[in-house]
N, C-alpha and C positions, 0 to 999 in steps of 0.2 A: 504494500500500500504506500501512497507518497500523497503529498500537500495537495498536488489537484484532486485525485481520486476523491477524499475523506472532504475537500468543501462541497466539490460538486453533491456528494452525499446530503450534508449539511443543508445545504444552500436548497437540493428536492424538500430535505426533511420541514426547513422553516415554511419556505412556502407551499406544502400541500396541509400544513396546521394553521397557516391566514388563512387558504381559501375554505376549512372545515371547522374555523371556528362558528360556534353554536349560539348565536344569542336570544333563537327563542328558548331554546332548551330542550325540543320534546326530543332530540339526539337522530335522526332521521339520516343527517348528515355522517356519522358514524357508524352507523348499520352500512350507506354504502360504502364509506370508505374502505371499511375493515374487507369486505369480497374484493373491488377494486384493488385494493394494493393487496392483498395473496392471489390477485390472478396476472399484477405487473409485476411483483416480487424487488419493485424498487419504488424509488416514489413517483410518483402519477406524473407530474410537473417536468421535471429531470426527464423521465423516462422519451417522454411524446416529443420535449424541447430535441434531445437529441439525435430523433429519427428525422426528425424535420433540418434540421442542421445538414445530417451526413446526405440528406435527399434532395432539396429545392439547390436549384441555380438559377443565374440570369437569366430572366426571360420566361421562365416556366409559366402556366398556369396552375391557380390555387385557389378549387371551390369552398366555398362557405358557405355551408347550410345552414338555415336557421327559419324562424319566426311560425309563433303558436300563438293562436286565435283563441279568444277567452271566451266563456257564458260567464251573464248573461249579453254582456254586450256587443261580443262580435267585432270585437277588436283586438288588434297585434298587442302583446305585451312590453314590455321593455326589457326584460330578461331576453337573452341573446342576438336582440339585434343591437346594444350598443359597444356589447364586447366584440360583437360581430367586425364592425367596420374600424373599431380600434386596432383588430387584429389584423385586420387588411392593412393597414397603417404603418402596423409594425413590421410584417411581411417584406413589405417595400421596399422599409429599412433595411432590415436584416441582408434581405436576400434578391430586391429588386426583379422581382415576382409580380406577377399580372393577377391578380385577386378579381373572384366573380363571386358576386353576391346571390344569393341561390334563396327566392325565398318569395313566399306569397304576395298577394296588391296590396294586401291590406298594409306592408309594411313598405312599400316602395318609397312614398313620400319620405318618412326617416332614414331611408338609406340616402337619397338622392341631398337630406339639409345635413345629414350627419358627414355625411364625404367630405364638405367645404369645413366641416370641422375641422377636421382631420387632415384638411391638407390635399386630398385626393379630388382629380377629377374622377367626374362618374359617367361614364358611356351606357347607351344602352342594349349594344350588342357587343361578342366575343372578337369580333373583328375591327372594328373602331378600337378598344380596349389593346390589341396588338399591337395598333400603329401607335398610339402615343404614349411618353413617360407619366412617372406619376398619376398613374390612374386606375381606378378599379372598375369595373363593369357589374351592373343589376339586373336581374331576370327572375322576373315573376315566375312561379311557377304552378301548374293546373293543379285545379282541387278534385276535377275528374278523373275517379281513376281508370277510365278508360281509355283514357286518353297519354296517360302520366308515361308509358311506356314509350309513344313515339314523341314524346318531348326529350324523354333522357336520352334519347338514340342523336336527335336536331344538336341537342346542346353537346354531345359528346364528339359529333360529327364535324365543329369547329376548333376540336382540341382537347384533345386526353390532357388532365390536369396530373402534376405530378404529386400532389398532395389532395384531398378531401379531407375535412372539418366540419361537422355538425355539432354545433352549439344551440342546445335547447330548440333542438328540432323535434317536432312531434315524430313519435314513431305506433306503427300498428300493433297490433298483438296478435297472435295467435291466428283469427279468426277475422283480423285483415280490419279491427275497429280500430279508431283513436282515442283515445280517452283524456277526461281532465285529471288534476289534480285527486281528487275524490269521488272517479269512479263514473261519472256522466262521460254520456256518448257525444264525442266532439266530431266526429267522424264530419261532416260534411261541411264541417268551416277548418278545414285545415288542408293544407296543399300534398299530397301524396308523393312525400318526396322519397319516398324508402327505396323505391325501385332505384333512379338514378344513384344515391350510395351503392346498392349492392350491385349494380352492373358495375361500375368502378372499383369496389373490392375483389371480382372478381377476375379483372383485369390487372389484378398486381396493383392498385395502387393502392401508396398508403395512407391510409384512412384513422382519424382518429374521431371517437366522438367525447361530449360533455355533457355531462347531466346532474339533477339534483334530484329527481325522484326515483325514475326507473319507466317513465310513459314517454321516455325521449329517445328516440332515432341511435341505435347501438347499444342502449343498456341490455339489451337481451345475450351479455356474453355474461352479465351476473346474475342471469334473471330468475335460478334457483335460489339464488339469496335475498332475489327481491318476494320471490313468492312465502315464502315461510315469513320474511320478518316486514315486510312493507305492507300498509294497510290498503287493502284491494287490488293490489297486486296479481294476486292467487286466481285461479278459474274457479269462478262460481261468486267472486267477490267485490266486483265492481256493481254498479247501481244502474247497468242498464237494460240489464236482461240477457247480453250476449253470450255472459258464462265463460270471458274467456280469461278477464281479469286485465288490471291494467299495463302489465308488464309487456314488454314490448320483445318483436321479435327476433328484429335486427340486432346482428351482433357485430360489433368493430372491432378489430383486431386492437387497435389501442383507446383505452377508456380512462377520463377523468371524472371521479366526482367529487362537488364540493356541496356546502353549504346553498350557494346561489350560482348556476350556471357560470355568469360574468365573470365571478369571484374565478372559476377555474379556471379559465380562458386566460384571466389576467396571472394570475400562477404561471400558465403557458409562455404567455409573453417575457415577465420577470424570467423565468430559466434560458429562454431566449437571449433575452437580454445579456443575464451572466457566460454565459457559453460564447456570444460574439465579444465579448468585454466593452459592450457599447449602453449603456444606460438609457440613450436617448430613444434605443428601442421600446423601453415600456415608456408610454405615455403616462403626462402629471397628475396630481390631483385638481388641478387648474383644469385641464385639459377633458379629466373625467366631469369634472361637474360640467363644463359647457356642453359637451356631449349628452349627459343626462336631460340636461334643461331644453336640448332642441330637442330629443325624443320626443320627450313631454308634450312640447309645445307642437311637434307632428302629430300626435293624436296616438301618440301610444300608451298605454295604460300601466298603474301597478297591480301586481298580482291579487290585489283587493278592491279593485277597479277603478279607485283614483287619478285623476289627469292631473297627476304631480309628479315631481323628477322623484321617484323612488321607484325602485328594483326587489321585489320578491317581499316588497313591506318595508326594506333600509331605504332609510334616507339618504341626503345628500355625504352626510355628518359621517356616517359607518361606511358610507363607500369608498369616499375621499383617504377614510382613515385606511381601510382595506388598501388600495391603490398605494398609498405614501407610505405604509410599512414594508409592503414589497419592496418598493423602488430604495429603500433604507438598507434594506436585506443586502440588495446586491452593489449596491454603491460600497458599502463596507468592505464586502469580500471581496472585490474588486479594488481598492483603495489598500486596503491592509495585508494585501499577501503577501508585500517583503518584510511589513513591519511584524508580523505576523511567525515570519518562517521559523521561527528559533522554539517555539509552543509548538506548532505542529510536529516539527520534530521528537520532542518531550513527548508528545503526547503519544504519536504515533510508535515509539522504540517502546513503551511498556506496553502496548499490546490488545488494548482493550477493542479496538476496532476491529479486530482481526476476526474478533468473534461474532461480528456484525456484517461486516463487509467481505465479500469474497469477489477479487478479480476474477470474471469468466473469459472475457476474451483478449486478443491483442488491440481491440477497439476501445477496450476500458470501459465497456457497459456495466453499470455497479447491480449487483443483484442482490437482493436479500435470502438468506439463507435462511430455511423452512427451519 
């Protein structure tokens, strides 16, 4: 083991415990996390940051799925479309990557005020989006699922994407319904994006998803864990008669889950961040709150149906602070590694990580030992 291995560890550990900390309590968050991380066997954040590193290059495409439709008002949430376009942002950064926004009408207006946030031009087809810098591309996608099959084929036919990213995107269950929160059938206000992820999973690409319940697009690689311990979850337990439960069927090869969708995304980002040694990858807490306040002001909702800048019930106050603790995380560990080197050393020659940490490959992927 040596000084990079044991922060990169570190640096997973801190931020996937910001994006699961708990402040309603009822612990939801740590039912997933505990499946999630024995099924990445490292930490969630680190782990997705550094597939994404060893895979995107100049130029690439990079979908981002997102945006869930609420009861009773039939409106986009604010939960992952503003992580959504943050992360396009970063992308850009990072890797100077062509980001397409993948996500129903009802959320198109916040994508298109939230871009100028952020810096991004926004096109509205994959080929305009080719030709110019700085900029990301948005495309609605059908709620018909008859239809949903020859749209994944159109959009896939201007550019296999070398990444896919679904952030609190609806996903089906079982029995091909959507579901809310607690168990109502959402099925026909939500865009049937499941199909285009798994045609791209099974193209090799790498696909990560983010979630906070288990009714979103890729949780179904835990969805034995969601069934026993997640409330309506299970078949025969949701509220709308279909029997099939809320958990979803799709499974992504790599999975985050936090507290609040955003919250994991921005984990994402922060590891990104640390890994390119570039800060100005994760975006501020300046930067989040404006972000928030145009969602808002586009007609996107909080998870309790409010038309104010809050995310899954947090406000501006807990997000900001979410966001600036990250971005603290990795400005340190980043700033302090020479001043730093003489403790790691200490710490590392008695031993104690060793029985934590095990190197598996020449790549240096950190895995946890069962």
């Amino acid at each position: 083991m040596n000084q990079k291995e044991l922060t990169l560890f570190n640096i997973g550990e801190n931020l996937d415990n910001l994006m699961n900390l708990d402040p309603r309590g009822y612990g939801v968050c740590r039912i997933l996390y505990s499946a999630s991380r024995e099924y990445t066997k490292e930490p969630l954040t680190t782990n997705a940051a550094k597939k994404l590193v060893d895979t995107l290059k100049e130029g690439d495409l990079v979908y981002i799925m997102t945006g869930f439709v609420l009861l009773p008002f039939k409106k986009a949430e604010m939960d992952g479309i503003v992580s959504s376009i943050l992360l396009a942002r970063s992308l850009v950064k990072a890797f100077n990557v062509k980001p397409v926004i993948i996500c129903p009408e009802e959320n198109m207006l916040a994508v298109k005020n939230l871009s100028a946030v952020v810096g991004l031009h926004c096109y509205d087809s994959i080929e305009e989006l080719k030709e110019y810098p700085i900029s990301m591309a948005a495309i609605s996608f059908t709620k018909d699922a008859s239809k949903a099959e020859q749209q994944a084929d159109d959009i896939m036919s201007k550019g296999l994407p070398s990444a896919v990213i679904s952030i609190e995107c609806p996903g089906a269950n079982s029995v091909g319904k959507y579901h809310n929160a607690v168990g109502l059938d959402v099925t026909e206000l939500e865009a049937k994006q499941d199909i285009l992820f798994t045609k791209l999973q099974d193209k090799g690409v790498l696909n990560i998803a983010i979630g906070d319940l288990g009714n979103e697009m890729g949780m179904g690689t835990i969805k034995e864990h969601l069934e026993e311990y997640i409330p309506y979850a299970a078949k025969g337990r949701c509220n709308c008669g279909c029997n099939g439960g809320i958990a979803v069927a799709t499974k992504a090869d790599n999975i985050i889950t936090a507290t609040v969708s955003d919250w994991g995304c921005y984990g994402l980002i922060a590891a990104i961040a640390y890994l390119k040694k570039d800060l100005e990858i994760l975006h501020t807490k300046e930067m989040e709150e404006e972000a928030m306040v145009a969602a808002s002001r586009s007609g996107m909702i909080d998870m309790y149906g409010w038309l104010t800048p809050a995310i899954d019930g947090f406000g501006l106050s807990m997000n900001l602070s979410i966001v600036n603790l990250m971005r603290e995380c990795v400005s340190y560990a980043i700033k302090l590694e020479k001043t730093c080197a003489t403790w790691f050393e200490k710490v590392i020659e008695l031993g104690y990580y060793d029985n934590v940490i095990d190197t598996m490959d020449s790549n240096e992927r950190l895995v946890m030992l069962k």
